[in-house]
PQR file of N, CA, C, O and H, with PARSE charges and radii, in Angstrom:
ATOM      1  N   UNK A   1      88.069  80.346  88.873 -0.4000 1.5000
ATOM      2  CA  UNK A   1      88.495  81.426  89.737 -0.0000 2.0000
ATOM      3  C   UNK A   1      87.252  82.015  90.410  0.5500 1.7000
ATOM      4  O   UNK A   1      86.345  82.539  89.764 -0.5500 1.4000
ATOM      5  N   UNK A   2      87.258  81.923  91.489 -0.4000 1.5000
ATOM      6  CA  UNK A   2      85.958  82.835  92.620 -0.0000 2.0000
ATOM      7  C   UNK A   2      86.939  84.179  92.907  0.5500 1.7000
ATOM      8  O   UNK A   2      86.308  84.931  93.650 -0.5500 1.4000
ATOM      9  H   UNK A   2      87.995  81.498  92.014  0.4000 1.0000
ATOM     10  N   UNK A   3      87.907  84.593  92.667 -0.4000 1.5000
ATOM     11  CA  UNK A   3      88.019  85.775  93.066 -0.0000 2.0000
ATOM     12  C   UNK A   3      88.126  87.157  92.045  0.5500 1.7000
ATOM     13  O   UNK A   3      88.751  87.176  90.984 -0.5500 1.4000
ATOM     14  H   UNK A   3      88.420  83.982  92.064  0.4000 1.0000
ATOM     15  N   UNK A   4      87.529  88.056  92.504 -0.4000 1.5000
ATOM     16  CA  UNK A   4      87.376  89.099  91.424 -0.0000 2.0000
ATOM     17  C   UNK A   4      89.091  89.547  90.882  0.5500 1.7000
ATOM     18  O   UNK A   4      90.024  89.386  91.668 -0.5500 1.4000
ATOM     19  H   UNK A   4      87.022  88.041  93.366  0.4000 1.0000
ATOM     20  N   UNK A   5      89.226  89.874  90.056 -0.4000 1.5000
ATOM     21  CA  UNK A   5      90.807  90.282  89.662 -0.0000 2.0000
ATOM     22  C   UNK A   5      90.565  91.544  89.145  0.5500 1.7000
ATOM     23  O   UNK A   5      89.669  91.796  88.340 -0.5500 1.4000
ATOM     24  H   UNK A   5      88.468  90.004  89.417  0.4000 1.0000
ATOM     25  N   UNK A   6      91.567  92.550  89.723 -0.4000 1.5000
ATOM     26  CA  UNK A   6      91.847  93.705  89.749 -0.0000 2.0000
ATOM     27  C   UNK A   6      92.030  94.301  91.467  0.5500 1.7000
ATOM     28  O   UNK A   6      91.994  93.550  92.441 -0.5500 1.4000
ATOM     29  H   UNK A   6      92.295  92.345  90.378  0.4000 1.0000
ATOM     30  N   UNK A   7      92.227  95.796  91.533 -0.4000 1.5000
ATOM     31  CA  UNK A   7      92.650  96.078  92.595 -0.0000 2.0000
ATOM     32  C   UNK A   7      92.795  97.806  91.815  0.5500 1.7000
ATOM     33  O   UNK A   7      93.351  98.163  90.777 -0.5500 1.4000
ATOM     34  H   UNK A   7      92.257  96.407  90.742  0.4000 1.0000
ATOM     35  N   UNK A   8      92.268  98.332  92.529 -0.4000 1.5000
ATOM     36  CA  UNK A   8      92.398  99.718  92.646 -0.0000 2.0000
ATOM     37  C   UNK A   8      93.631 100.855  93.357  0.5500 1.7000
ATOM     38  O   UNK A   8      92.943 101.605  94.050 -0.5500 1.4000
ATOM     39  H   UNK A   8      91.816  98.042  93.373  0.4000 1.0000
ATOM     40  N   UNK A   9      94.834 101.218  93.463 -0.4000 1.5000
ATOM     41  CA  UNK A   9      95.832 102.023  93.928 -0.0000 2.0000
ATOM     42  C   UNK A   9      95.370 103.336  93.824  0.5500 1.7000
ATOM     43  O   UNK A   9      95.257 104.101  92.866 -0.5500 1.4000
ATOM     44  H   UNK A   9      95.392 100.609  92.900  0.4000 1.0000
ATOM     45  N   UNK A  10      95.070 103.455  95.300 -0.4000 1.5000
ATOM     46  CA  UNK A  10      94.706 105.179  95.734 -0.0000 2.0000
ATOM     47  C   UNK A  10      95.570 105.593  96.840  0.5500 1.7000
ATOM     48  O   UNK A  10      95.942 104.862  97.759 -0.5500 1.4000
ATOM     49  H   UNK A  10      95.162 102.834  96.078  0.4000 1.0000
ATOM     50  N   UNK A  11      95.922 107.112  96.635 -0.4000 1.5000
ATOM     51  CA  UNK A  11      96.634 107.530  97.913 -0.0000 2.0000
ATOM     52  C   UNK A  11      98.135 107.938  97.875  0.5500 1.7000
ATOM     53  O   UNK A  11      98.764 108.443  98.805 -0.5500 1.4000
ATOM     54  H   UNK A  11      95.620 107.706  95.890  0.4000 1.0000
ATOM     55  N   UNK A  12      98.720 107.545  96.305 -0.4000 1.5000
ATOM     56  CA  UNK A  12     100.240 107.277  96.121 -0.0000 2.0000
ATOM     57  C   UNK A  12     100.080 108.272  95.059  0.5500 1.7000
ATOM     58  O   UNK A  12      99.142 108.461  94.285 -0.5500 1.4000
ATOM     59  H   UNK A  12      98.209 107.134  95.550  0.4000 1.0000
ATOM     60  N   UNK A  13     101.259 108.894  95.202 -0.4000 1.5000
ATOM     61  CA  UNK A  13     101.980 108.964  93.779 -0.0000 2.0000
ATOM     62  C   UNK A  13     103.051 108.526  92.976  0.5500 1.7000
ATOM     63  O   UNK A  13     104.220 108.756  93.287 -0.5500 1.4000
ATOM     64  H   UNK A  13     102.021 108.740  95.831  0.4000 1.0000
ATOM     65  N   UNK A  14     102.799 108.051  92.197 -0.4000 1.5000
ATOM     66  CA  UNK A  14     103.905 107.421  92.150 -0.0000 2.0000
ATOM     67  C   UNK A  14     105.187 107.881  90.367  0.5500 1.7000
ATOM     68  O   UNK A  14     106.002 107.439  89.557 -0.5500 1.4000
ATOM     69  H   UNK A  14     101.850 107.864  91.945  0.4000 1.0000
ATOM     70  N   UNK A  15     104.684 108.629  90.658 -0.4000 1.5000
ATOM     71  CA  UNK A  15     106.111 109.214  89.850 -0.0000 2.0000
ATOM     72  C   UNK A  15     106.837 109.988  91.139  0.5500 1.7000
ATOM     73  O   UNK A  15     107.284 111.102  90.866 -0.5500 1.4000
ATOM     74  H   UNK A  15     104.023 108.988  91.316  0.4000 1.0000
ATOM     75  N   UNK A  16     106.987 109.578  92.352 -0.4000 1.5000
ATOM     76  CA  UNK A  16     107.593 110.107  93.377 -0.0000 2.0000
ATOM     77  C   UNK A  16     108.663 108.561  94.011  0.5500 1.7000
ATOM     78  O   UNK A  16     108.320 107.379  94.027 -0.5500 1.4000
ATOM     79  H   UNK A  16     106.624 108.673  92.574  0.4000 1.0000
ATOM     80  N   UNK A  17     109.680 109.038  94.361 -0.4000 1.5000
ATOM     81  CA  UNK A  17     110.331 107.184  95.105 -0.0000 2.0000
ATOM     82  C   UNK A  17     109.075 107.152  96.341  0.5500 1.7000
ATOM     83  O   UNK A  17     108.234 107.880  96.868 -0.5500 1.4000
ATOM     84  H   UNK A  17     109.960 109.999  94.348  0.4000 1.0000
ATOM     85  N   UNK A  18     109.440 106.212  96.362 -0.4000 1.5000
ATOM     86  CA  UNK A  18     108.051 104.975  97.278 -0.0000 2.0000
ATOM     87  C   UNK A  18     109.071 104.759  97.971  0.5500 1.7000
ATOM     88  O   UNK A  18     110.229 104.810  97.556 -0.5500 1.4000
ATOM     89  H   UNK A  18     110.123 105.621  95.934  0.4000 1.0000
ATOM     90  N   UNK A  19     108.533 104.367  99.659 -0.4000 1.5000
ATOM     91  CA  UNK A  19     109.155 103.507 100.792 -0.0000 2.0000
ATOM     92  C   UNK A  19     108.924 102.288 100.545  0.5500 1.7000
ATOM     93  O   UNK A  19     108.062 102.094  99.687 -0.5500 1.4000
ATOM     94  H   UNK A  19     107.592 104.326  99.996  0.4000 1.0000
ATOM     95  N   UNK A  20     109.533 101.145 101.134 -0.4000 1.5000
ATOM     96  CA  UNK A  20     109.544 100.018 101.325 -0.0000 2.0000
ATOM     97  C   UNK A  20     108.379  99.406 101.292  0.5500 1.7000
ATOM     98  O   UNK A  20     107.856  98.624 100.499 -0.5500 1.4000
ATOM     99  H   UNK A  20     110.233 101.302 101.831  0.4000 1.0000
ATOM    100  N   UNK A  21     107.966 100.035 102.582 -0.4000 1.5000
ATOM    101  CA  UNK A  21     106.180  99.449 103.001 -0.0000 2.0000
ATOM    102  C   UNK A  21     105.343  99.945 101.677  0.5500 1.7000
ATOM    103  O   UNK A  21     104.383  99.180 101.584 -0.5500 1.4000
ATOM    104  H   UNK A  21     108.391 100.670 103.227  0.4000 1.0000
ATOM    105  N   UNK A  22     105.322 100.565 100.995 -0.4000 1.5000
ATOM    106  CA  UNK A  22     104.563 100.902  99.764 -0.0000 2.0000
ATOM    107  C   UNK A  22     104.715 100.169  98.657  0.5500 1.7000
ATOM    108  O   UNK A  22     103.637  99.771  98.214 -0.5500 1.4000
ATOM    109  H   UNK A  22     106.102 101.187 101.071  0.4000 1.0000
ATOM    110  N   UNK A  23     105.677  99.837  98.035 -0.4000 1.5000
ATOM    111  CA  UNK A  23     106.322  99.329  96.878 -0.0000 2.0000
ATOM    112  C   UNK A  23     105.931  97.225  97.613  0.5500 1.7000
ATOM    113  O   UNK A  23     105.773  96.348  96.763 -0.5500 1.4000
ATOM    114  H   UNK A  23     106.552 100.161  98.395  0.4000 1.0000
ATOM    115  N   UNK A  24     105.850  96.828  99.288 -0.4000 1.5000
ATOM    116  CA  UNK A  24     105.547  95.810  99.246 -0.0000 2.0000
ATOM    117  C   UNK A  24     104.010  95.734  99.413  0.5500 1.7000
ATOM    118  O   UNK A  24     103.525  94.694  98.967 -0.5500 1.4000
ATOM    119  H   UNK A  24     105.978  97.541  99.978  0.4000 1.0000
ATOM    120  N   UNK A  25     103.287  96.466  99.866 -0.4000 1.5000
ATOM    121  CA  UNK A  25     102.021  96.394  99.723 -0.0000 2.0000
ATOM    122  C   UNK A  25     101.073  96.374  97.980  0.5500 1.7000
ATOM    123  O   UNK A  25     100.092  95.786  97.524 -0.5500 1.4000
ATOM    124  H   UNK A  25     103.681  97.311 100.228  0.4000 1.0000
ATOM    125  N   UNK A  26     102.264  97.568  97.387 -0.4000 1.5000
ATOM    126  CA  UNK A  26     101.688  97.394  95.717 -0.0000 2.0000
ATOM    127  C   UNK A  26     101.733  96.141  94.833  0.5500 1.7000
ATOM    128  O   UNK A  26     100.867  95.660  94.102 -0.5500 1.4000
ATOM    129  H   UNK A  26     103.061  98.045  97.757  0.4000 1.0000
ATOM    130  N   UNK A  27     103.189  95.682  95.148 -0.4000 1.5000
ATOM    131  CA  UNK A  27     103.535  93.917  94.997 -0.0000 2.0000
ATOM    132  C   UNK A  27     102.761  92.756  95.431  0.5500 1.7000
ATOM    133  O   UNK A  27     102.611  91.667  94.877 -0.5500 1.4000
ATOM    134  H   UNK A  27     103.893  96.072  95.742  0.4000 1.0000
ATOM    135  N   UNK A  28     102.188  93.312  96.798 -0.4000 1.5000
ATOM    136  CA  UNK A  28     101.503  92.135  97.449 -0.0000 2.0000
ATOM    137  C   UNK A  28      99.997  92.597  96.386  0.5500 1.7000
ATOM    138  O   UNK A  28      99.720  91.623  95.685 -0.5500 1.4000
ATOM    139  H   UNK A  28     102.309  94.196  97.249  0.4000 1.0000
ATOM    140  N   UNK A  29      99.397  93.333  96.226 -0.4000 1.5000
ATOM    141  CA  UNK A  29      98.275  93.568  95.689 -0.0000 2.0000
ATOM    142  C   UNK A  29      98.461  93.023  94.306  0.5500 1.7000
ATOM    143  O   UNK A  29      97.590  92.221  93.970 -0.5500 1.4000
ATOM    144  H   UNK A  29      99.621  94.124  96.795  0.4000 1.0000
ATOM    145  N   UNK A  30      99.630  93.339  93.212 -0.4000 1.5000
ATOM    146  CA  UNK A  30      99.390  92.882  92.349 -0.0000 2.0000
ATOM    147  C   UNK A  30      99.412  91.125  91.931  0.5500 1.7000
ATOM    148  O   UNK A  30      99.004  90.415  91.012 -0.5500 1.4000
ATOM    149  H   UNK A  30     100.337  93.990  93.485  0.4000 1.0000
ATOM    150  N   UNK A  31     100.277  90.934  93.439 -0.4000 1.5000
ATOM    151  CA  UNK A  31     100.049  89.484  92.903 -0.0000 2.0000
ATOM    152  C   UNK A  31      98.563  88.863  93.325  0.5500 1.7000
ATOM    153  O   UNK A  31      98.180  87.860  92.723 -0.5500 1.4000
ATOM    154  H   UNK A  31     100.609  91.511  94.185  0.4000 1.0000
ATOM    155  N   UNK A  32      98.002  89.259  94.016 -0.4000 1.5000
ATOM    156  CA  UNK A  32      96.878  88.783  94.767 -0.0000 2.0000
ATOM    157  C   UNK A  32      95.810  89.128  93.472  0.5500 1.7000
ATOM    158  O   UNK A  32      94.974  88.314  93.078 -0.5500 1.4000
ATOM    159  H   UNK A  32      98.314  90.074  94.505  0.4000 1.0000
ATOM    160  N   UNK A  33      95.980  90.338  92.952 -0.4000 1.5000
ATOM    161  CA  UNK A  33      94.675  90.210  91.916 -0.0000 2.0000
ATOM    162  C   UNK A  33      95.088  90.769  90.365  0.5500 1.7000
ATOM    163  O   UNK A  33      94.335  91.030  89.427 -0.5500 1.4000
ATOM    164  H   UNK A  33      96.659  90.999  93.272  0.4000 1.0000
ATOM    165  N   UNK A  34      96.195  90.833  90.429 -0.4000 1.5000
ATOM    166  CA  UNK A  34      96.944  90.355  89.063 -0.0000 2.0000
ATOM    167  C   UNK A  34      97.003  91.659  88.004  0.5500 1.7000
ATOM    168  O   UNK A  34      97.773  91.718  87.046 -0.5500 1.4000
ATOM    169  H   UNK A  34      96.806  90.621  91.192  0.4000 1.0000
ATOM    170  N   UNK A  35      96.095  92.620  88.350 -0.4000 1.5000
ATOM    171  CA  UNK A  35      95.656  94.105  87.531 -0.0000 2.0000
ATOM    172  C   UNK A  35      95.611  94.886  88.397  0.5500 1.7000
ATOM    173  O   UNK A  35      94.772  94.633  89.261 -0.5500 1.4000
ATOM    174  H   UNK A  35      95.469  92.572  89.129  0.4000 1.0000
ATOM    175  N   UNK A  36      96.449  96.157  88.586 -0.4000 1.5000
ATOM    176  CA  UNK A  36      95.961  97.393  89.290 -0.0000 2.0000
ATOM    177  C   UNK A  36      95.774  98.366  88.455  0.5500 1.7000
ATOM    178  O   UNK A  36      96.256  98.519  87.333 -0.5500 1.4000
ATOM    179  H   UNK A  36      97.131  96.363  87.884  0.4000 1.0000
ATOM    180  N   UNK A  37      95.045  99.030  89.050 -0.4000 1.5000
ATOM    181  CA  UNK A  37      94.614 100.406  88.148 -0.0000 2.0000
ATOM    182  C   UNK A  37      94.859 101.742  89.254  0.5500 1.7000
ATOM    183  O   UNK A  37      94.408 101.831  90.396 -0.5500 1.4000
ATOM    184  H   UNK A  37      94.653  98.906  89.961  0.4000 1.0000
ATOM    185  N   UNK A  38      95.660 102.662  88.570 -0.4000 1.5000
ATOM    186  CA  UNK A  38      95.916 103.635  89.469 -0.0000 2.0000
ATOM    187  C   UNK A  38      95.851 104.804  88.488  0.5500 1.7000
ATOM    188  O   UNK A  38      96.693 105.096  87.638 -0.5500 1.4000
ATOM    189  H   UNK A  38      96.026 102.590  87.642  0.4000 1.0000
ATOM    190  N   UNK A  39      94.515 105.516  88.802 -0.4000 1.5000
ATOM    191  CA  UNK A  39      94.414 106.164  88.144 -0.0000 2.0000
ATOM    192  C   UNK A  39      95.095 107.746  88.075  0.5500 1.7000
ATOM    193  O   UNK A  39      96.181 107.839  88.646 -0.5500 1.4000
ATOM    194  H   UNK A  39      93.831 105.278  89.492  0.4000 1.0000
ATOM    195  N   UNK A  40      94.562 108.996  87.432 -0.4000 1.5000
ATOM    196  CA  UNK A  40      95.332 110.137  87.479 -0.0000 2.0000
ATOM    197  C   UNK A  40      96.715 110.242  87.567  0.5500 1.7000
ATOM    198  O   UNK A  40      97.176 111.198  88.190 -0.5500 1.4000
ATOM    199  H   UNK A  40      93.680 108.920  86.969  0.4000 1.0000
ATOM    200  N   UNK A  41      97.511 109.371  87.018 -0.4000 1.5000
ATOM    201  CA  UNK A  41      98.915 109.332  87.455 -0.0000 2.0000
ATOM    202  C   UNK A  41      99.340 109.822  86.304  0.5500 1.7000
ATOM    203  O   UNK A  41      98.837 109.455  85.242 -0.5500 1.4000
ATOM    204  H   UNK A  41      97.136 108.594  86.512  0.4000 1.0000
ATOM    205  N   UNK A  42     100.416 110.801  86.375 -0.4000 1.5000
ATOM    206  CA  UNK A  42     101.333 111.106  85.087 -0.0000 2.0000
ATOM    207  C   UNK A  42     102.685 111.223  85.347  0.5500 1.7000
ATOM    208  O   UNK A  42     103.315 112.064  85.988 -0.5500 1.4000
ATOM    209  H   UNK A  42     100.825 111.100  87.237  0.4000 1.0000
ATOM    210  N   UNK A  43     103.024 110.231  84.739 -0.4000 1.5000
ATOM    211  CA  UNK A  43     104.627 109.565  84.833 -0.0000 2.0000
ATOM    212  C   UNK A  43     105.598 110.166  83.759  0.5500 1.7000
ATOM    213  O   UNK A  43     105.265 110.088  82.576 -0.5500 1.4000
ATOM    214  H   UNK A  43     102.512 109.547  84.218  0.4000 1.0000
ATOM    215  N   UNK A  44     106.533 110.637  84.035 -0.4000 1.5000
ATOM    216  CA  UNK A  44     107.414 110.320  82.418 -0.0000 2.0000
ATOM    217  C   UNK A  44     108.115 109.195  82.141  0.5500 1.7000
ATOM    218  O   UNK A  44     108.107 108.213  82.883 -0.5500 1.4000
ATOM    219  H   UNK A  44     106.804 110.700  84.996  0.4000 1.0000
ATOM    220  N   UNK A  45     108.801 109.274  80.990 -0.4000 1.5000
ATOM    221  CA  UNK A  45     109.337 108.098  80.790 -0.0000 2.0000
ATOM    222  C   UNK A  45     110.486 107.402  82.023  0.5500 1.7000
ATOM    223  O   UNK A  45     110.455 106.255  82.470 -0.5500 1.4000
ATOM    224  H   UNK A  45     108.808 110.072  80.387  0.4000 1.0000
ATOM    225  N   UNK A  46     111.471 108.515  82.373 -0.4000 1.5000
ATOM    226  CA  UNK A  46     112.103 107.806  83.381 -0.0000 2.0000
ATOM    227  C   UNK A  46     111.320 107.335  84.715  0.5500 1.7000
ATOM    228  O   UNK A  46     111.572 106.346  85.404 -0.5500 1.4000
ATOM    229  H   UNK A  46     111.496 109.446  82.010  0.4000 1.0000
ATOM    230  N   UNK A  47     110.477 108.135  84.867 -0.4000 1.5000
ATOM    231  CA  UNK A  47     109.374 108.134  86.037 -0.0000 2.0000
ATOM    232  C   UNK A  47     109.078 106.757  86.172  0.5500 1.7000
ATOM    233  O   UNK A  47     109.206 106.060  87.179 -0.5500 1.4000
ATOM    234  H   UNK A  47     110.272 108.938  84.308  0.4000 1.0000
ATOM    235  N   UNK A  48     108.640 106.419  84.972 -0.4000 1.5000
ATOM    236  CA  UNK A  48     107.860 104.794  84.584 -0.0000 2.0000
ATOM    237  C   UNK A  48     108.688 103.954  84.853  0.5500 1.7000
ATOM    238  O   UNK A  48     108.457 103.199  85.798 -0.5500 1.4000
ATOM    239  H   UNK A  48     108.535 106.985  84.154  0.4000 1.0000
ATOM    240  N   UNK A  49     110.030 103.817  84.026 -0.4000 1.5000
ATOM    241  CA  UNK A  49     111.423 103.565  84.548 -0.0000 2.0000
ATOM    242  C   UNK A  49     111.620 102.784  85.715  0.5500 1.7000
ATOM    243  O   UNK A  49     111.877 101.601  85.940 -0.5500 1.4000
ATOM    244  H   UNK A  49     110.218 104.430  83.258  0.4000 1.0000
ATOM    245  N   UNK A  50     111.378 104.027  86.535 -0.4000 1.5000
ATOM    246  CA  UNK A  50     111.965 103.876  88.425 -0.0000 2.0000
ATOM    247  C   UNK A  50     110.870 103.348  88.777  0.5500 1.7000
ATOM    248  O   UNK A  50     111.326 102.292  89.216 -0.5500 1.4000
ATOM    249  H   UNK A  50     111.169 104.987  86.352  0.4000 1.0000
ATOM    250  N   UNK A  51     109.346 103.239  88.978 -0.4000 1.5000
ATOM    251  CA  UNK A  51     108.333 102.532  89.260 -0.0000 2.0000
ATOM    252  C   UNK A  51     108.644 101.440  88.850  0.5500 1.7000
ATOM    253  O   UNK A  51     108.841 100.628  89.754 -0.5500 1.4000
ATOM    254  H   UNK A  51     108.976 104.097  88.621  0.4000 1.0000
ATOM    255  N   UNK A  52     108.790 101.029  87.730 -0.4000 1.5000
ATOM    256  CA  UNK A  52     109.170  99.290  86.979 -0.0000 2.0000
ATOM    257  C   UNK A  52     110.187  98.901  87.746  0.5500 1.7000
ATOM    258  O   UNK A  52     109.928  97.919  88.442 -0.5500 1.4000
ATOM    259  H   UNK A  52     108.630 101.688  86.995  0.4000 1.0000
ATOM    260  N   UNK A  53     111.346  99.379  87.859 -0.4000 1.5000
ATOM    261  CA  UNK A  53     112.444  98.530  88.727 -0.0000 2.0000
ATOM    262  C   UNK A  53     112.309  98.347  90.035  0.5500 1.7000
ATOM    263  O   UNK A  53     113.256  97.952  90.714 -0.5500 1.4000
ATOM    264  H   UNK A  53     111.557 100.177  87.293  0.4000 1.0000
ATOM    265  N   UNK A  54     111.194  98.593  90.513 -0.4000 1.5000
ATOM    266  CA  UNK A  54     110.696  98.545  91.522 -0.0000 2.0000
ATOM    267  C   UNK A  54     110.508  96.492  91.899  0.5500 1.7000
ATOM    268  O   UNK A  54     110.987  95.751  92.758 -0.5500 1.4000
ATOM    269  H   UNK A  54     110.424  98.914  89.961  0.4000 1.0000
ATOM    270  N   UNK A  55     109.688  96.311  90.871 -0.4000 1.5000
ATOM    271  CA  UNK A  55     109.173  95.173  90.943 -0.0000 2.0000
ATOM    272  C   UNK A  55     110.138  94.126  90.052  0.5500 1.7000
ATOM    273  O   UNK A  55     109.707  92.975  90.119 -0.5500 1.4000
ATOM    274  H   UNK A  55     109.299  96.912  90.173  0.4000 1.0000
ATOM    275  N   UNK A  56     111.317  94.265  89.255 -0.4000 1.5000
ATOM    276  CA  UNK A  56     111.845  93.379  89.104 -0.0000 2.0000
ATOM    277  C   UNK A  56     112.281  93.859  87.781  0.5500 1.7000
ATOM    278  O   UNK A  56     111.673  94.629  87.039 -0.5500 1.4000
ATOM    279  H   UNK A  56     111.667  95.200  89.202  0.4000 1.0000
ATOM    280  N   UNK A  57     113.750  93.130  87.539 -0.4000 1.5000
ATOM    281  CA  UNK A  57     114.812  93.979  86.361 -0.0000 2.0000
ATOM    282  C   UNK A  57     114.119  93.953  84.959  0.5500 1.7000
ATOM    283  O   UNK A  57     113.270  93.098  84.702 -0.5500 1.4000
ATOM    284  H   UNK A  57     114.244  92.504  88.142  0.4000 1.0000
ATOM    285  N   UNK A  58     114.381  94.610  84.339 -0.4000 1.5000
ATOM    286  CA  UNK A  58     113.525  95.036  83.294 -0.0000 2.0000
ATOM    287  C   UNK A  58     114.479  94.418  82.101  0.5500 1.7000
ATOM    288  O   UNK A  58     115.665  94.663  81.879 -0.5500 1.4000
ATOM    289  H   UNK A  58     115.070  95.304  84.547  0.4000 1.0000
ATOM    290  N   UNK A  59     113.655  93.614  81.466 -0.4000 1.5000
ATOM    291  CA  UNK A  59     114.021  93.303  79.697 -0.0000 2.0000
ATOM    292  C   UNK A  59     114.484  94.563  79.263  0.5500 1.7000
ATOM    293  O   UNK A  59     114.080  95.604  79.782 -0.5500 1.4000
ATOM    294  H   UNK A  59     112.691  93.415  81.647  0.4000 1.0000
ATOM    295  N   UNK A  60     115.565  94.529  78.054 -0.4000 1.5000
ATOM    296  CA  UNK A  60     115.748  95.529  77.535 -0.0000 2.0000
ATOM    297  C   UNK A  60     115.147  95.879  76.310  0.5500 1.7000
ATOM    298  O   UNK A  60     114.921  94.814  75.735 -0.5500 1.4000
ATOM    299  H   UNK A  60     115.893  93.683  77.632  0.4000 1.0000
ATOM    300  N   UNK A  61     114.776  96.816  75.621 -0.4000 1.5000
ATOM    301  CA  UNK A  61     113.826  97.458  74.878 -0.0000 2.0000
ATOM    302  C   UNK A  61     114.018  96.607  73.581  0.5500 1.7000
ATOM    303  O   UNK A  61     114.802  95.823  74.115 -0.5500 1.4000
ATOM    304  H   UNK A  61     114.960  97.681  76.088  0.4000 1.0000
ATOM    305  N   UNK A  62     113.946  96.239  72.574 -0.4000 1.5000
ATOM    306  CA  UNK A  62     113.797  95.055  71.507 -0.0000 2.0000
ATOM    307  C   UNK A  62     113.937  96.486  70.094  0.5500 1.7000
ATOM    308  O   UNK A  62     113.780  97.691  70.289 -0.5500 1.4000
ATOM    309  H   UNK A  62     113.309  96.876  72.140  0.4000 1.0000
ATOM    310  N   UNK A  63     114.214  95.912  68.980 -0.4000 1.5000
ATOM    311  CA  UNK A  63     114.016  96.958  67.777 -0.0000 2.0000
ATOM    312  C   UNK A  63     112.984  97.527  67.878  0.5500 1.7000
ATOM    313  O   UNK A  63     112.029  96.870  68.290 -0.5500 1.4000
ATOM    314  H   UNK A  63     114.342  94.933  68.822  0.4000 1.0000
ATOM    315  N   UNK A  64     112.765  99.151  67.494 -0.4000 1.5000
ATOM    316  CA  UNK A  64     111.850  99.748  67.455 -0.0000 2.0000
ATOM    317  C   UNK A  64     111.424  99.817  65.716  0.5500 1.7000
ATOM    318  O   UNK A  64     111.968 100.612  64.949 -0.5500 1.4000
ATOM    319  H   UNK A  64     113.541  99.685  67.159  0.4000 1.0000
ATOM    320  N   UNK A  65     110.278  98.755  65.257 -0.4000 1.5000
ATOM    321  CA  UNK A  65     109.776  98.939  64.382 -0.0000 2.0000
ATOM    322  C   UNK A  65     109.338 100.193  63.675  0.5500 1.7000
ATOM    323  O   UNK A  65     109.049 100.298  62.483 -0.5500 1.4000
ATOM    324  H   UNK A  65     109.836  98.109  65.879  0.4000 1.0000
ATOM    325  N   UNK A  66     109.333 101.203  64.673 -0.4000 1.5000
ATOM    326  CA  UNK A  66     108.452 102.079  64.318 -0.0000 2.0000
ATOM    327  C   UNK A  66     109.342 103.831  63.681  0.5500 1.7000
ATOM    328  O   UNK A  66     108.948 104.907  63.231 -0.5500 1.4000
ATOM    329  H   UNK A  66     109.567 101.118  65.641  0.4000 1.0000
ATOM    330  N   UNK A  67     110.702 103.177  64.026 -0.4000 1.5000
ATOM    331  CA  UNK A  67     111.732 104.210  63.682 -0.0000 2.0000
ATOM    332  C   UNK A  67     112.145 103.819  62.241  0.5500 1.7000
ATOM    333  O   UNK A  67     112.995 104.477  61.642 -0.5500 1.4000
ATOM    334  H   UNK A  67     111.022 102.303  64.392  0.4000 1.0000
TER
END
């Protein structure tokens, strides 16, 4: 691999809904370098939720060992 992997997300918030053009530019970035990092963001759980279904249907949650 010659290309650096990662990618930095500035400018968004994203515990907010995203437009189209946003949600395909974040897609196009993550596939291109496989890690984004977006920092200062504080999501809640549904928050996280609606960002994830963004990019494609979500597995459902598996036993929680920890209960």
């Amino acid at each position: 691999m010659d290309a650096p992997i990662g990618a930095e997300v500035r400018g968004i918030d994203l515990s907010r809904p995203l437009v189209e053009a946003d949600v395909s530019a974040i897609n196009d970035a993550w596939r291109k370098r496989l890690v984004l990092l977006a920092r200062g963001q504080r999501l809640s759980d549904p928050q996280l939720l609606t960002f994830s279904r963004y990019f494609g249907e979500l597995d459902p949650p598996g036993p929680n060992p920890y209960v």
